[in-house]
C-alpha positions as CSV (number, residue, x, y, z in Angstrom):
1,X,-5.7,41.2,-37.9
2,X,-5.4,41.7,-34.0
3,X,-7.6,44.2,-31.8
4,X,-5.2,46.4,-30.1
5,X,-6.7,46.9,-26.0
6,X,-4.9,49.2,-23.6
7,X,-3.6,48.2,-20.5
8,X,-3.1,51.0,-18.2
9,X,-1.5,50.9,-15.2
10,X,-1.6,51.4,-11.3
11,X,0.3,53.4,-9.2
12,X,3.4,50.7,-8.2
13,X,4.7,51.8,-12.0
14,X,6.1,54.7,-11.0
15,X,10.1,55.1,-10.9
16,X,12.2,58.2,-11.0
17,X,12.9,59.9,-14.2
18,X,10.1,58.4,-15.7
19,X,9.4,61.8,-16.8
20,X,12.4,62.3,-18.6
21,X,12.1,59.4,-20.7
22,X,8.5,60.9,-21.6
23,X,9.9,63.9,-23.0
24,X,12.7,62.7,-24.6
25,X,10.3,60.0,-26.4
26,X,6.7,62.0,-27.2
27,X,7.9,65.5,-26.1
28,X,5.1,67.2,-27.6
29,X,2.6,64.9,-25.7
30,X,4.6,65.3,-22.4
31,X,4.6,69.4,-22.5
32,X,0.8,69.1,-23.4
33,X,-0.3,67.1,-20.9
34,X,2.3,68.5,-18.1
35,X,1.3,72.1,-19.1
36,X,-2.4,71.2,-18.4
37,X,-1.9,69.3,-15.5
38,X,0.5,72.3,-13.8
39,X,-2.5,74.6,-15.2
40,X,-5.8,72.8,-13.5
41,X,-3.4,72.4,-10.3
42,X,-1.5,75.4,-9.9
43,X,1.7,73.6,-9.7
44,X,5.1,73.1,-11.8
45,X,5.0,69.6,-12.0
46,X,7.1,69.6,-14.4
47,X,9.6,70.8,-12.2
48,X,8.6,68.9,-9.3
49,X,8.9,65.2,-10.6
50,X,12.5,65.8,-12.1
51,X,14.8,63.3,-11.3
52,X,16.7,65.8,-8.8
53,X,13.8,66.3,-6.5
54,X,14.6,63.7,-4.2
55,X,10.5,64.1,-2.6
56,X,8.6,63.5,-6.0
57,X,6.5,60.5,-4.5
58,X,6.8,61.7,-0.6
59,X,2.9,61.8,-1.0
60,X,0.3,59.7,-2.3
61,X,-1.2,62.1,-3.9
62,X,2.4,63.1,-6.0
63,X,2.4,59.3,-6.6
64,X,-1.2,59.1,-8.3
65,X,-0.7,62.2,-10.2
66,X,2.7,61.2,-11.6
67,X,1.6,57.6,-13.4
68,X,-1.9,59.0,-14.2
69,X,0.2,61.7,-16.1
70,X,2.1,59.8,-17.8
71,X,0.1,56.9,-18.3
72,X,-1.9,59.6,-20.5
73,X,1.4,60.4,-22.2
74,X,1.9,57.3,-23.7
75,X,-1.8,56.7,-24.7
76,X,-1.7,60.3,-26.8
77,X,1.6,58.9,-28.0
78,X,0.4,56.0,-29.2
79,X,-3.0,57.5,-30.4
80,X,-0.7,59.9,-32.7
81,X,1.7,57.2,-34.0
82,X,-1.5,55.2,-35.1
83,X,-2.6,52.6,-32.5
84,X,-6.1,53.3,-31.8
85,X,-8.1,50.9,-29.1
86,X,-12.1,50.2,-29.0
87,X,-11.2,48.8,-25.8
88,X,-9.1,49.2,-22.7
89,X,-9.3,48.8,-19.1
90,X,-6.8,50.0,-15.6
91,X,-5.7,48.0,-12.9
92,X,-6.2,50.6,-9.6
93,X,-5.8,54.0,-10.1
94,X,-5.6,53.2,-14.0
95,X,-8.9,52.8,-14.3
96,X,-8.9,56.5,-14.2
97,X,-6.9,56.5,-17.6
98,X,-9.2,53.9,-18.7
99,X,-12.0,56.4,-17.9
100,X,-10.4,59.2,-20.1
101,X,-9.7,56.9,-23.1
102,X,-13.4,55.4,-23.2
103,X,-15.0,59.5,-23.0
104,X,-16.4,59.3,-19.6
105,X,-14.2,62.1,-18.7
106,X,-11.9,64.7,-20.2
107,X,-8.1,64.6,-18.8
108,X,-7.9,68.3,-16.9
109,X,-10.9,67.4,-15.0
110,X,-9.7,63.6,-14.5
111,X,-6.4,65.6,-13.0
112,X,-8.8,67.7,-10.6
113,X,-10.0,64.3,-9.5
114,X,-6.9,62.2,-8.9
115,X,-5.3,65.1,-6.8
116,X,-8.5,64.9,-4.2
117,X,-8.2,61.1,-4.5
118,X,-4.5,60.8,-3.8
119,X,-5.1,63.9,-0.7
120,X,-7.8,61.2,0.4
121,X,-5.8,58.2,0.2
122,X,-2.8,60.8,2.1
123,X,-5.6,61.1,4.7
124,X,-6.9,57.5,5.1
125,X,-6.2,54.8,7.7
126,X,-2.6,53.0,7.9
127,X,-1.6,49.8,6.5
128,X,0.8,47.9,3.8
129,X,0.1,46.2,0.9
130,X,2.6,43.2,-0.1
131,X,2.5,41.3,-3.9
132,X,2.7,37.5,-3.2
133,X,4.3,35.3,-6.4
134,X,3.5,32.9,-7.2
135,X,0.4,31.2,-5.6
136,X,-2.7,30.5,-6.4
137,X,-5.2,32.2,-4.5
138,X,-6.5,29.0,-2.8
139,X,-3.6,28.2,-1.5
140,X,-2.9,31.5,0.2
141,X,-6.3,32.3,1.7
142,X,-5.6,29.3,4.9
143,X,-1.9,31.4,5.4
144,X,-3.8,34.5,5.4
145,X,-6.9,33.2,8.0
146,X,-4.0,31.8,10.2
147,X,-2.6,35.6,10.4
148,X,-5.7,37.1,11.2
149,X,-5.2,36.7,14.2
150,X,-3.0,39.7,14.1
151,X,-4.8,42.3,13.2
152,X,-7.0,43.0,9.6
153,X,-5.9,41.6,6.5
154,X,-7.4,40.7,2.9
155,X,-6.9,40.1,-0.6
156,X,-6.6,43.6,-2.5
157,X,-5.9,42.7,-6.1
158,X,-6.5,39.1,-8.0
159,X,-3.8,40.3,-10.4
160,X,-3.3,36.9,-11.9
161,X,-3.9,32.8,-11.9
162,X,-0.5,33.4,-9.7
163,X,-0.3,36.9,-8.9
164,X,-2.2,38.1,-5.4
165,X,-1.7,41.3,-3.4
166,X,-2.6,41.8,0.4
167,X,-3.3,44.7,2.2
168,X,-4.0,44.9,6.0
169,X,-2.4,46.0,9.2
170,X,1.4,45.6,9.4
171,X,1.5,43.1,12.1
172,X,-0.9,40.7,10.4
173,X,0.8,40.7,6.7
174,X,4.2,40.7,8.2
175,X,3.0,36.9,9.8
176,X,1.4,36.5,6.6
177,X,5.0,37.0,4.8
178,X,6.9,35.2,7.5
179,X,4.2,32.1,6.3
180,X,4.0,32.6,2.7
181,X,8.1,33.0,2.2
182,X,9.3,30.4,4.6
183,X,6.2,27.6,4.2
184,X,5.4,28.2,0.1
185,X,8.5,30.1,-1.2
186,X,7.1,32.8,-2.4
187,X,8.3,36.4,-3.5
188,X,6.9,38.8,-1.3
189,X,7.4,42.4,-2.3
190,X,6.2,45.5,-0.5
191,X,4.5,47.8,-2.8
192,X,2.7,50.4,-0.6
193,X,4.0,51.3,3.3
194,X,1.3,53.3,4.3
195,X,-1.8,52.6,3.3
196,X,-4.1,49.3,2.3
197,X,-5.8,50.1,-0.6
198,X,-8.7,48.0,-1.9
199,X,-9.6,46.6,1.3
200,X,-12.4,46.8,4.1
201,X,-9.9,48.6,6.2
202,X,-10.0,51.5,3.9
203,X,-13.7,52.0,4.0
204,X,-13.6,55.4,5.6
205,X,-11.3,57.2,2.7
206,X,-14.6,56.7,0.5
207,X,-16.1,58.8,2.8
208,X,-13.6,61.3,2.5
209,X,-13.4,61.0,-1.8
210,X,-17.0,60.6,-2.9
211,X,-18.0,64.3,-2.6
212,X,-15.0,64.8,-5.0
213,X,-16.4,61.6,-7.8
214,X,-19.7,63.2,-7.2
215,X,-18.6,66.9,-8.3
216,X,-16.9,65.4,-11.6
217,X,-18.2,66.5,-14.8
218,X,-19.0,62.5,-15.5
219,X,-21.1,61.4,-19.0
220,X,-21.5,58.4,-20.4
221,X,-18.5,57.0,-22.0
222,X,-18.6,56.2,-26.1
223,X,-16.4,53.2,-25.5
224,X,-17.0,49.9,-23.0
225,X,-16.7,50.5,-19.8
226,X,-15.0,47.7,-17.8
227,X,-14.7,48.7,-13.3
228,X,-12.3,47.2,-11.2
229,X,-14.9,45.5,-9.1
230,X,-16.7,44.1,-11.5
231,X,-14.6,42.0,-13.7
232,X,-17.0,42.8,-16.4
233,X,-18.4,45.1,-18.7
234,X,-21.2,47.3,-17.1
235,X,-23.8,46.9,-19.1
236,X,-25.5,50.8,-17.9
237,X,-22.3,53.1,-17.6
238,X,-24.9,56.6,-16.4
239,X,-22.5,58.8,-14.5
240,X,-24.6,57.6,-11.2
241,X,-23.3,53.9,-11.6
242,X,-19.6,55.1,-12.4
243,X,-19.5,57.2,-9.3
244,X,-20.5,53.6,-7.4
245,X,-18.2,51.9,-8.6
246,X,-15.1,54.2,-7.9
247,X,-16.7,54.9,-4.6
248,X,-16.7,51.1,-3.8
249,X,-13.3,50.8,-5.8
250,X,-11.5,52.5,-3.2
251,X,-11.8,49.6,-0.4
252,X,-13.1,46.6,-2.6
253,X,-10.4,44.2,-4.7
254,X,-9.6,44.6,-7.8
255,X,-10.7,41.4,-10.0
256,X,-7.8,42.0,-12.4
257,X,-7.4,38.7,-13.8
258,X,-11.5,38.3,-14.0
259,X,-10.9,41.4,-16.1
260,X,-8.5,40.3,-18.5
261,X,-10.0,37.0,-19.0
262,X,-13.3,38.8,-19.7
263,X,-12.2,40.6,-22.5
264,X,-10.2,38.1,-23.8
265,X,-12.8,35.5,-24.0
266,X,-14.8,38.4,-25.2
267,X,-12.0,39.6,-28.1
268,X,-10.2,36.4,-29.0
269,X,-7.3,38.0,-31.2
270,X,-7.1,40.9,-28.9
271,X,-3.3,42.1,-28.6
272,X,-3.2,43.8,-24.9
273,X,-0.6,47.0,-24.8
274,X,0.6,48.2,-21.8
275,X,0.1,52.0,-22.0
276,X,2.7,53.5,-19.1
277,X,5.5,53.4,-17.9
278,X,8.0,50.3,-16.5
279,X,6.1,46.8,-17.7
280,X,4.0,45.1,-15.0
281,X,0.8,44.2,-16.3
282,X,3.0,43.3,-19.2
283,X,4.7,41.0,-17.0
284,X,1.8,39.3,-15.7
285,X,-0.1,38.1,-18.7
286,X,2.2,34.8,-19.5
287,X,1.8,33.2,-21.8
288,X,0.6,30.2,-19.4
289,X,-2.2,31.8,-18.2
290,X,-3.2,33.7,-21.8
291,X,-1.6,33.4,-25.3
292,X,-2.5,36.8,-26.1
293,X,-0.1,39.1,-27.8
294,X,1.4,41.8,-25.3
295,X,3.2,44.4,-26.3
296,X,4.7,47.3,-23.6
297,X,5.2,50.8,-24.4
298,X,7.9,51.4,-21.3
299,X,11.0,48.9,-22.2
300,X,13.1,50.1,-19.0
301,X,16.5,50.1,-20.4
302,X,16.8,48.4,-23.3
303,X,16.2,50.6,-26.6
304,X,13.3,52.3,-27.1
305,X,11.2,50.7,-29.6
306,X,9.2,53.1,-32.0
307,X,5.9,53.5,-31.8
308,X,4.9,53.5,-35.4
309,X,6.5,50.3,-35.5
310,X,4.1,48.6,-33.3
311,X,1.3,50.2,-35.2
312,X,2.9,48.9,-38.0
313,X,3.0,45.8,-36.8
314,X,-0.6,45.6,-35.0
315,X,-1.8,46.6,-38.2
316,X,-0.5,43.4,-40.1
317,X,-1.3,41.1,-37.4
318,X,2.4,39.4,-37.7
């Protein structure tokens, strides 16, 4: 036997047409959760994120919305085709999904909240963020102090033993690239132009949310609750403590890897899915740094695998 625990992605998952593929796979999930989405909003999203709207992820707040969405999609999917998780946990914005699944808070009002975080975010002070591949975080914290010089810049997301993302002021992570590509070889990629997420720098967009997480209908979730800036279970999840830790989410890193190791130290046969869409957490957990079996639910362009199967599958342990 395995223990299934969903993954649910951040924001960078998004890709055009994604939607698409959602109702051609789970239709009657899609329209569900689409309908109730347009509903709370006021807004024909459905109509907004197809493939020939060429401004779908203009905003921050489209972006958010749009992998929140459909990271719900593919959890319902799942949920109907017979995978069924005690325990999950979202890198970044997915720890929103993670909320849903666990109880803390039912989707339409989670779909209230992620449009005033993404306006917030819209709103907040300028920066990139920049995934760097592969080094281990104590070998890029000197390049990063030498580019400080330049202006603000951190560590945002401890993804993996590998994995890193920084966010900061353009001029400081473009040094910090110049460094890391150049003196270490690494694969830089830019994954938000506008704002730097997770890190001091961000502070005041907090500000800006925290009258929104603090008008949320929270309750305390049936399920474990694991926060980005923990690493760990929270051991007292009242609606108080979960508003803390999203408001300190915002500018504080995500321990992503502390996370995953966590629960699989915690749940040694646990099989971690990847609920949403394209496969980057998926990507991430190799089998070097865990020997866990992954599974995605997004497989890009290769043929869709069914979903019963993998509950077929899960269910036999093979």
């Amino acid at each position: 036997m395995t223990t299934p625990v969903f993954l649910f992605p951040g924001q960078s998952s998004r890709y055009p047409g994604m939607f698409e593929r959602l109702f051609e796979r789970a239709p009657e999930e899609a329209r569900t959760a689409v309908g109730v989405a347009s509903e709370v909003l006021g807004r024909d999203l459905r109509a907004h994120y197809h493939p020939s709207n060429a401004g779908a992820f203009l905003t921050n707040r489209d972006v958010q919305l749009a992998v929140f969405i459909a990271n719900h999609i593919y959890k319902c999917a799942l949920e109907r085709a017979g995978v069924r998780a005690d325990y999950s946990l979202g890198l970044s914005l997915g720890e929103y999904n993670h909320l849903v699944h666990i109880g803390a808070i039912d989707f339409d009002d989670a779909v209230e909240l992620i449009d005033a975080r993404g306006a917030a975010y819209d709103a907040g002070p300028e920066g990139v963020m920049v995934s760097v591949f592969p080094l281990p975080l104590d070998e890029l914290e000197p390049v990063l102090a030498a580019a400080r010089a330049h202006g603000p810049l951190f560590v945002a997301n401890l993804n993996s033993p590998t994995q890193n993302v920084i966010a900061g002021s353009r001029a400081a992570v473009e040094v910090a690239v110049a460094a890391l590509e150049e003196e270490h070889g690494c694969s830089c990629v830019l994954i938000e132009q506008r704002i730097p997420m997770h890190s001091p720098t961000f502070r005041p967009t907090a500000d800006l949310f925290r009258p929104a997480l603090e008008r949320a209908p929270w309750r305390r979730p049936e399920l474990p609750y694991l926060p980005n800036v923990l690493g760990r279970f929270e051991d007292d999840a009242r609606p108080e403590r979960i508003i803390e830790h999203l408001t300190r989410h915002v500018y504080s890193p995500v321990y992503w890897r502390d996370s995953i190791d966590y629960v699989g130290e915690l749940v040694p046969d646990a099989a971690f899915i990847e609920v949403g869409p394209r496969a980057v957490l998926y990507n991430l957990l190799s089998r070097s740094w865990r020997k866990n079996r992954r599974f995605k639910t997004d497989h890009g362009d290769e043929a869709p695998r069914p979903l019963a199967e993998l509950a077929l599958e899960l269910a036999h342990g093979a």
